[in-house]
N, C-alpha and C positions, 0 to 999 in steps of 0.2 A: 626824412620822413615826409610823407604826399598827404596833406587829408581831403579824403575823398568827399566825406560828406561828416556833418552832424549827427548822431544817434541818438539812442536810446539808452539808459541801463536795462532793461527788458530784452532786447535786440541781442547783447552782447551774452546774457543769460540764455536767452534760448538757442543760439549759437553752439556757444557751451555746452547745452543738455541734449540739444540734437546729436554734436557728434558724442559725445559719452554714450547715447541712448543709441546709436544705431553702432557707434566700434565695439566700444566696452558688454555693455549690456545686450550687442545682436537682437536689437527690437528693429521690427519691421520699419521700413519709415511712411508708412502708412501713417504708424503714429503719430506721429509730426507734422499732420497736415491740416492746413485751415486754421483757424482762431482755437480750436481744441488743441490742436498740435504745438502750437507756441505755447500755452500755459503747462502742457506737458514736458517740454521742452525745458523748462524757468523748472518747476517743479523737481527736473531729476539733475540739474545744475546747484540748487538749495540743498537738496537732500543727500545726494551721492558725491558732490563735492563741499560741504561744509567749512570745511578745515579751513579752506581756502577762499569760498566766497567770504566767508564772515570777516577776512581781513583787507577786505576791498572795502566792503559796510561800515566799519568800524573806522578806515585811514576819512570817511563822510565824502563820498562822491559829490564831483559837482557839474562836470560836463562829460558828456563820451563821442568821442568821434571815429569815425571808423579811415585807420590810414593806410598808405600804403607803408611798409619799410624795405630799404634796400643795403645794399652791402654795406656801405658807409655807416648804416645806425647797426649793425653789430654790438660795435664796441658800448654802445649806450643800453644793451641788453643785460638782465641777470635774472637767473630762472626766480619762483618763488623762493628757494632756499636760499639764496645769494650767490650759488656759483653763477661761473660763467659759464658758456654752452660750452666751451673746449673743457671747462673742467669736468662738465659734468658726463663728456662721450668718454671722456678715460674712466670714469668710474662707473660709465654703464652697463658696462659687462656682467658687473656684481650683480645685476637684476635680468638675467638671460631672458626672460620673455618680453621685455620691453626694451633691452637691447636687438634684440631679432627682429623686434615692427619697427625700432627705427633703423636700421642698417635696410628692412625691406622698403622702407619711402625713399632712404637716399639714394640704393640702387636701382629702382624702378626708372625707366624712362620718362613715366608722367612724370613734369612737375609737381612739385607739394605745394596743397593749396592753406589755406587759411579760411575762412578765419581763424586767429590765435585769438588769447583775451589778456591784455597786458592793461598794468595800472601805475602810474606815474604822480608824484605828488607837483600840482599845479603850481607856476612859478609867475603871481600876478595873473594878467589877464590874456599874456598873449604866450605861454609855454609851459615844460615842466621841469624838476627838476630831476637830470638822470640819477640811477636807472630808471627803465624803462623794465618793470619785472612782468616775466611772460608768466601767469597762475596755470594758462591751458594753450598746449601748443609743445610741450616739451619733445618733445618727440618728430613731431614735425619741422618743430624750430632749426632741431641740429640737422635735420635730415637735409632742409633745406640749403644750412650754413655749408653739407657737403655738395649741393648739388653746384651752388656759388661759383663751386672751380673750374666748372665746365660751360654754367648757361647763367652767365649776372638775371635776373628778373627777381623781383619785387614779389613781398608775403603781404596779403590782407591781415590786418590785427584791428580790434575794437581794442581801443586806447582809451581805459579811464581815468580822467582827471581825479587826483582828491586833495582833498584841503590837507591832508596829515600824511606823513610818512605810510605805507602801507607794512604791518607787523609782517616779518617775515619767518617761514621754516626752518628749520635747525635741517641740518642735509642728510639726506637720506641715503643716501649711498657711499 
């Protein structure tokens, strides 16, 4: 894992709400522009992902930085429920419309891009302790882990540090 730069928590939020707000929710992204557009952005990442920010909140954030990851950090990945991304593509099928958008990123030609938003519990001052749990990216994550086989390149993720263990989901599929 690369890091690229230092961040924000705000950064990794509106990250978050833009892609929610313009995949999910098909809002123009007009939305999402200017000093207006990033609090709308934080705004539909609080509101429309709760479940999941508030256990980022709660594990007390303390640094965020935005990395790169590559094939080698895999292994140090687990979505927020605790699978791993291979467990979690065998049991995506059970959810046919978000097995369908991720089979359409991993056979697409483009690359899959990032940001993802992953949170780590801090290990001292200079790492964390794995996993590395992806909250937003699931979808892309694996698409990417198939694209792996054919083109090695690197995902953008905002990586956030916290002082506690981050609560994790019971699995959903």
């Amino acid at each position: 894992m690369r890091v690229i730069e230092e961040s924000r928590l705000a950064d990794a939020l509106a990250a978050w709400g833009k892609h929610e707000g313009v995949g999910r929710l098909e809002l123009p992204e007009s939305e999402f522009e200017g000093r207006e557009g990033v609090l709308n952005s934080v705004d539909i990442a609080v509101f429309h992902r709760s479940p999941l920010v508030w256990r980022i909140l709660v594990a007390r954030p303390v640094h965020i930085l935005l990395v790169e990851i590559d094939a080698n950090d895999v292994p140090l990945l687990r979505l927020a429920d605790s699978r791993t991304i291979e467990k979690w593509k065998l049991a995506a099928p059970g959810d046919q419309e978000g097995f369908q958008h991720y089979r359409e990123l991993a056979e697409n030609d483009e690359r899959v891009e990032g940001p993802l938003v992953c949170a780590a519990r801090l290990d001292g001052a200079d790492g964390f302790v794995p996993p590395v749990v992806v909250f937003d990216g699931w979808h892309r994550v694996a698409a990417w882990t198939d694209q792996l086989e054919n083109d090695d390149y690197p995902i953008r993720a905002y990586l956030i540090l916290t002082q506690e263990r981050v609560p994790l989901l019971e699995p959903s599929i």
